[in-house]
Backbone as a chain_set.jsonl record, in Angstrom:
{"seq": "XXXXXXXXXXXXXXXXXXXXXXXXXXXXXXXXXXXXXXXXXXXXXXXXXXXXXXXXXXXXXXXXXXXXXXXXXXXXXXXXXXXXXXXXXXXXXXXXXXXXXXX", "coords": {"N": [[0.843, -1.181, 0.0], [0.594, 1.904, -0.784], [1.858, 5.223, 0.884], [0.574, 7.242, 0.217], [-1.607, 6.709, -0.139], [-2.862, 6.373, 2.439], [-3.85, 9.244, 3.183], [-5.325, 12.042, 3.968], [-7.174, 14.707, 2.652], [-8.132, 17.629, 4.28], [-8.767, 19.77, 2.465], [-10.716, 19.032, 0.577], [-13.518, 18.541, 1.091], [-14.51, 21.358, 2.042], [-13.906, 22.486, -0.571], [-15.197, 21.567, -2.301], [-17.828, 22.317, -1.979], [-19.139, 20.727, 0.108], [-19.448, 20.85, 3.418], [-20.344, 24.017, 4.081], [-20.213, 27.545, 4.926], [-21.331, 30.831, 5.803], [-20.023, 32.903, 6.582], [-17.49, 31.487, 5.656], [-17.621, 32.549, 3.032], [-16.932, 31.643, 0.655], [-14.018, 30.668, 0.543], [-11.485, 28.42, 1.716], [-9.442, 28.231, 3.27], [-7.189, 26.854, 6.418], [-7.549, 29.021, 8.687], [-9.832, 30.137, 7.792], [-11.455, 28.08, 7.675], [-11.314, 26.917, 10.556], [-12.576, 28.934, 12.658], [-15.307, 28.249, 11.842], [-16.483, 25.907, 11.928], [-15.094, 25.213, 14.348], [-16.105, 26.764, 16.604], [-15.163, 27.514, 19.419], [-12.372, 27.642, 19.161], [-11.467, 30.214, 18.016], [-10.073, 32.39, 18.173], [-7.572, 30.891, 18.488], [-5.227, 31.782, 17.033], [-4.466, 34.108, 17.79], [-2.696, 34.185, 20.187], [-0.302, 32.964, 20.415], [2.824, 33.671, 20.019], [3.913, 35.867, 17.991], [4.267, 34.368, 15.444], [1.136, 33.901, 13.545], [0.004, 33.38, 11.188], [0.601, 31.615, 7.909], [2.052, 33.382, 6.161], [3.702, 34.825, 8.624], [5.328, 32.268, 9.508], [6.364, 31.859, 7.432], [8.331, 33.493, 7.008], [9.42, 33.941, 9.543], [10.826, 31.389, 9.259], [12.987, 31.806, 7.79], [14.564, 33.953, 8.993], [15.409, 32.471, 10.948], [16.749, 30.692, 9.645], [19.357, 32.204, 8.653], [19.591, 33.574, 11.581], [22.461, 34.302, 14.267], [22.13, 34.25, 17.173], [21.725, 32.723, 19.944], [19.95, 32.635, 21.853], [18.101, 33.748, 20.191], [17.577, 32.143, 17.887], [16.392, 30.106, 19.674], [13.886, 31.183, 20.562], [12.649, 31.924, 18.118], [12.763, 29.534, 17.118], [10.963, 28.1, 18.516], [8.444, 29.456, 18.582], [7.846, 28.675, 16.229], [7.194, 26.274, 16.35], [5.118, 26.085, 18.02], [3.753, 27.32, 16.431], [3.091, 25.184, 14.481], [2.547, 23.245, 16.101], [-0.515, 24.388, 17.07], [-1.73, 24.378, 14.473], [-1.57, 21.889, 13.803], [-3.371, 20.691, 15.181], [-5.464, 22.568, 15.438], [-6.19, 21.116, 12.559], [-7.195, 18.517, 13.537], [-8.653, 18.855, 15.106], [-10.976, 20.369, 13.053], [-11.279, 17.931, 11.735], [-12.435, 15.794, 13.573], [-14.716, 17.038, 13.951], [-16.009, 17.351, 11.234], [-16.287, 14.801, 10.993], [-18.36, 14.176, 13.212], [-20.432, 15.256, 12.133], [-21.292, 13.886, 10.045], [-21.945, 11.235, 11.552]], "CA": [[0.0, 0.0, 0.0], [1.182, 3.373, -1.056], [1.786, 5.687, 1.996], [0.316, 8.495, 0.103], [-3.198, 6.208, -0.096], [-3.482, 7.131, 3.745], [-3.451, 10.441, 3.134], [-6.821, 12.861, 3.449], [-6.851, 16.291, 2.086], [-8.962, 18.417, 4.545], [-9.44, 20.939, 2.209], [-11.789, 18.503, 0.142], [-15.398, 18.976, 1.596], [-15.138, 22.706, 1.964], [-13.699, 22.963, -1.935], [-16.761, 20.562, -2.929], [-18.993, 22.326, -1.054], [-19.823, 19.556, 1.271], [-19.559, 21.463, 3.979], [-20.162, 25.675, 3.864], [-20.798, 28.408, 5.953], [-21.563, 31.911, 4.51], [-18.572, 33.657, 7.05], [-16.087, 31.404, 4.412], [-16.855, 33.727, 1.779], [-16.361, 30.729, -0.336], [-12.675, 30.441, 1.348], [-11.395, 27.792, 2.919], [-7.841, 27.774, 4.07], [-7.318, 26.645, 7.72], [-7.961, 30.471, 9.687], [-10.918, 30.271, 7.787], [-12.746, 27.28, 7.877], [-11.348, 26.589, 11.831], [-13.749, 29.281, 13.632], [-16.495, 27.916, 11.294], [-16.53, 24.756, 12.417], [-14.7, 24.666, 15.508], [-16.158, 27.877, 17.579], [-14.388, 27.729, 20.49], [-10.674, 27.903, 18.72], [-11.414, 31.128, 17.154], [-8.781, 33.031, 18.542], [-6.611, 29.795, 19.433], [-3.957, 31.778, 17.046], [-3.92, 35.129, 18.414], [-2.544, 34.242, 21.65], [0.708, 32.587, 19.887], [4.317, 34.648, 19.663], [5.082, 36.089, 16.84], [3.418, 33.701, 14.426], [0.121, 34.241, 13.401], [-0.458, 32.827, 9.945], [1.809, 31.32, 6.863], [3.164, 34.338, 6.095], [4.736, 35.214, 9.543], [5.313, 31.3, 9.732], [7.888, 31.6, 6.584], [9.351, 35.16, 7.588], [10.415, 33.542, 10.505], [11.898, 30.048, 9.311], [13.783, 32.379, 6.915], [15.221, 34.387, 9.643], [15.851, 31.526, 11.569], [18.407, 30.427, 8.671], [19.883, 33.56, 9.208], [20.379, 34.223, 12.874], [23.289, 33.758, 14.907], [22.454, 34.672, 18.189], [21.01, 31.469, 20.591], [18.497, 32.916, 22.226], [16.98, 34.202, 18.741], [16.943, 30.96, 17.439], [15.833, 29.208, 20.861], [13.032, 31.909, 20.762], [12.077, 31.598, 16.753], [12.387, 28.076, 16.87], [9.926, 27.228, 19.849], [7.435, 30.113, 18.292], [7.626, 28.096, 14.861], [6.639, 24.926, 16.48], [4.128, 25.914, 18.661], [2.302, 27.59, 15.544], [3.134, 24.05, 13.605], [2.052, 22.193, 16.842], [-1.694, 24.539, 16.735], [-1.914, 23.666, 13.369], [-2.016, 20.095, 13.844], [-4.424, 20.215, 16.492], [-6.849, 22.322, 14.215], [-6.426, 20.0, 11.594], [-7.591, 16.99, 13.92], [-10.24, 19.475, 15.55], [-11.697, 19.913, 11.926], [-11.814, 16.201, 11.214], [-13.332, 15.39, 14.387], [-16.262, 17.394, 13.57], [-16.531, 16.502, 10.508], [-16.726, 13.527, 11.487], [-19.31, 14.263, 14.061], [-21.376, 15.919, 11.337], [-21.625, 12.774, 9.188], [-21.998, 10.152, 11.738]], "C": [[0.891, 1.247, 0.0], [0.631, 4.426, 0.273], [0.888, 7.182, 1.242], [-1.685, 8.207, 0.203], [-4.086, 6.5, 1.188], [-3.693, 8.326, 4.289], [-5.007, 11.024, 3.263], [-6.833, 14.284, 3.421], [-8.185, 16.345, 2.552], [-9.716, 18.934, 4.133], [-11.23, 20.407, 1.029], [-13.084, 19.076, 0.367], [-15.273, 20.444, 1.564], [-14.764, 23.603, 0.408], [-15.268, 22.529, -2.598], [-17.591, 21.496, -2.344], [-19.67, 21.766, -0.327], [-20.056, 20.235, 2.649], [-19.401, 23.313, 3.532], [-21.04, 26.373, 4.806], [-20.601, 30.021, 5.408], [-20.359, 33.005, 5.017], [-17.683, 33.29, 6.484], [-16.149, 32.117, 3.765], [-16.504, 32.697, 0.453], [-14.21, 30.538, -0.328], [-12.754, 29.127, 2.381], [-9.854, 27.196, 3.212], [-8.345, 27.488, 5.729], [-8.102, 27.815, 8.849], [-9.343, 30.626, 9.214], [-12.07, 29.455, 7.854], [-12.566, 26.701, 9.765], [-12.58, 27.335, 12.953], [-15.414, 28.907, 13.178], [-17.131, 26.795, 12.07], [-16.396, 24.268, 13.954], [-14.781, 26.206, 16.37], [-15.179, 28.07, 18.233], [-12.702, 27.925, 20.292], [-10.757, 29.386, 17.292], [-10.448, 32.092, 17.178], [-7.602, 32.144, 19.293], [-4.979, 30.796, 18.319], [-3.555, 33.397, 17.213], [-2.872, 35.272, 19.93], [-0.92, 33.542, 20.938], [1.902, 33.845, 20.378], [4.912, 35.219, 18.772], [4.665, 35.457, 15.311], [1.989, 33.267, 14.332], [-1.324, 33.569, 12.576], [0.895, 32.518, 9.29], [2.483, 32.159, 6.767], [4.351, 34.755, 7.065], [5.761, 33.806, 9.739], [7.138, 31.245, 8.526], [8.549, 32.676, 6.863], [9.979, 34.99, 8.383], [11.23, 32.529, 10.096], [13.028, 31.032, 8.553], [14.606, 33.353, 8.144], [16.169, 33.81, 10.913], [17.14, 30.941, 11.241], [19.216, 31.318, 9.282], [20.541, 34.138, 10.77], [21.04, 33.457, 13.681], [23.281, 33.62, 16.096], [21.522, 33.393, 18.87], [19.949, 32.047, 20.35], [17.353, 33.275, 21.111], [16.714, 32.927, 18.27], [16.205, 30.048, 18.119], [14.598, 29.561, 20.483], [12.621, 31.687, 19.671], [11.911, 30.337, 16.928], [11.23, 27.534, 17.858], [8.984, 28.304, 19.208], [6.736, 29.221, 17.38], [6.872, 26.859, 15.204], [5.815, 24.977, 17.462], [3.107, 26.368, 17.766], [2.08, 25.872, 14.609], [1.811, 23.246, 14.485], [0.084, 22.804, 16.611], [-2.273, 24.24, 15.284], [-2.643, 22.768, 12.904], [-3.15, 20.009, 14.322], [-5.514, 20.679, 15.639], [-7.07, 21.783, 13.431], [-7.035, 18.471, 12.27], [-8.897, 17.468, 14.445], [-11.356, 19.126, 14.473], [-11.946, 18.573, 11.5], [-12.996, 15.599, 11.883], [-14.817, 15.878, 14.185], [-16.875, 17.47, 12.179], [-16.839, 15.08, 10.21], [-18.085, 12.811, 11.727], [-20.311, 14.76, 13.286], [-22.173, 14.736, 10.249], [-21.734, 11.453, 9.533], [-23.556, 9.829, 12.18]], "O": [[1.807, 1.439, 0.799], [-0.539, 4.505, 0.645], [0.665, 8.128, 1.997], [-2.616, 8.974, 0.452], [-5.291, 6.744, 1.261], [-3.74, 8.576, 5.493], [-5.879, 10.423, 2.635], [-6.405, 14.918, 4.385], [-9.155, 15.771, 2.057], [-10.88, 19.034, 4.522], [-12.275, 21.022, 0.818], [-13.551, 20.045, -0.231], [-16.178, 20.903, 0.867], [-15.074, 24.764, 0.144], [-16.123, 23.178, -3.201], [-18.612, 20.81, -2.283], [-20.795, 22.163, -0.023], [-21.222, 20.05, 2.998], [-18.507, 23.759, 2.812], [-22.115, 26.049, 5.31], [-19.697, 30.289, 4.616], [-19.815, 33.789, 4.239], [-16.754, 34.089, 6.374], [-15.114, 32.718, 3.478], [-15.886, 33.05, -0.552], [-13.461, 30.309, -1.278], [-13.515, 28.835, 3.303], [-9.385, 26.062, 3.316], [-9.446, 27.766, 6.206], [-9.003, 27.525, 9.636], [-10.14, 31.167, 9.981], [-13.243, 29.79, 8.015], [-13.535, 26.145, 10.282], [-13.27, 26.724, 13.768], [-16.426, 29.146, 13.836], [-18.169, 26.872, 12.727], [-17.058, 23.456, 14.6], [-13.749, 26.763, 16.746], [-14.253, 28.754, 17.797], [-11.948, 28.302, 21.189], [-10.292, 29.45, 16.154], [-10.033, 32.588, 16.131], [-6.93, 32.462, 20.274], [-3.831, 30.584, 18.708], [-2.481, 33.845, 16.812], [-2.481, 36.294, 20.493], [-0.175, 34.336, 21.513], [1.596, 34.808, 21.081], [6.131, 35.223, 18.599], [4.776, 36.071, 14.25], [1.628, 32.303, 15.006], [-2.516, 33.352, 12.795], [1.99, 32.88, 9.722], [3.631, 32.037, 7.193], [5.512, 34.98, 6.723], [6.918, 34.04, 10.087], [8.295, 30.863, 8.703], [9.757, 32.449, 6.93], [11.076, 35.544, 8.45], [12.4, 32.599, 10.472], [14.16, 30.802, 8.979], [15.787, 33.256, 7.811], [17.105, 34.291, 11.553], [18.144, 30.72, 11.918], [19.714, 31.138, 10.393], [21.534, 34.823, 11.015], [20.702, 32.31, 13.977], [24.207, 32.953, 16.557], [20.524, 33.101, 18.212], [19.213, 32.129, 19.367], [16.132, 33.124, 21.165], [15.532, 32.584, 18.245], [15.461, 29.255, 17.542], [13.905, 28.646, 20.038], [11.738, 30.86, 19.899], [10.743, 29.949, 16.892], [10.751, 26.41, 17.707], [7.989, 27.609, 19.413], [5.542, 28.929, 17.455], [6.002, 26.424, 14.449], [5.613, 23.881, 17.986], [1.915, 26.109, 17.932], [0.977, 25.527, 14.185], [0.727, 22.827, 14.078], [-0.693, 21.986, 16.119], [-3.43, 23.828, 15.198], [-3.624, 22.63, 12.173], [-3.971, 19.214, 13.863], [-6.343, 19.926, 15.129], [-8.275, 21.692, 13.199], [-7.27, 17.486, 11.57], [-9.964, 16.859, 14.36], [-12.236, 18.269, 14.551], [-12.964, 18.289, 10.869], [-14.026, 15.123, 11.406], [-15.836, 15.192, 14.258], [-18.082, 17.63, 12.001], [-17.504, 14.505, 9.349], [-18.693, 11.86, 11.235], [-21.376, 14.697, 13.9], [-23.326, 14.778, 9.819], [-21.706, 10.535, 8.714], [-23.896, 8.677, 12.449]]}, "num_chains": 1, "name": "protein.A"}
C-alpha cells in the first residue's frame, strides 16, 4: 500500500462544497474554515508569539536560517513549532467534527 493512499486532504469537503458556511466567503484555508466549524478555537492563534499565519510562519523560518544569536533561534524556533504544533491540532479538531457531522 502506497503511503500516500493514507493520506486525506482536509481541504476537500469545503472545496466541494460539502460542507459551507456563509462567514467562508467561499474560502477555505485553515484560519478560515477553523472558527467555522470549531467555535471555540477562534482566537486559538492570536494568543501565539510572533506567528500568526503562513506568512509570519515563513518570515520567521527564513530568519531563523539567518540568525546567529542562541536565544533568537531558541526563541524563533519554539514560536515556529508551537504555531506548527496549533496547526495540527486544528487540523484533527476539523476532522473530528466533521466527522461528528456525518456520523
Amino acid at each position: 500500500m502506497n503511503i500516500h493512499d493514507n493520506f486525506i486532504d482536509l481541504a476537500t469537503p469545503f472545496q466541494k462544497g460539502d460542507y459551507w458556511m456563509p462567514e467562508m466567503k467561499g474560502r477555505y484555508s485553515l484560519k478560515v474554515v477553523l472558527p467555522t466549524i470549531v467555535p471555540e478555537m477562534k482566537d486559538a492563534y492570536n494568543d501565539l508569539d510572533g506567528v500568526h499565519n503562513g506568512d509570519d510562519a515563513m518570515r520567521m523560518f527564513v530568519q531563523l536560517g539567518e540568525a546567529t544569536d542562541i536565544d533568537e533561534i531558541i526563541k524563533t524556533k519554539t514560536a515556529l513549532l508551537e504555531y506548527c504544533k496549533l496547526d495540527t491540532y486544528a487540523m484533527v479538531r476539523i476532522l473530528e467534527k466533521l466527522k461528528q457531522l456525518v456520523a
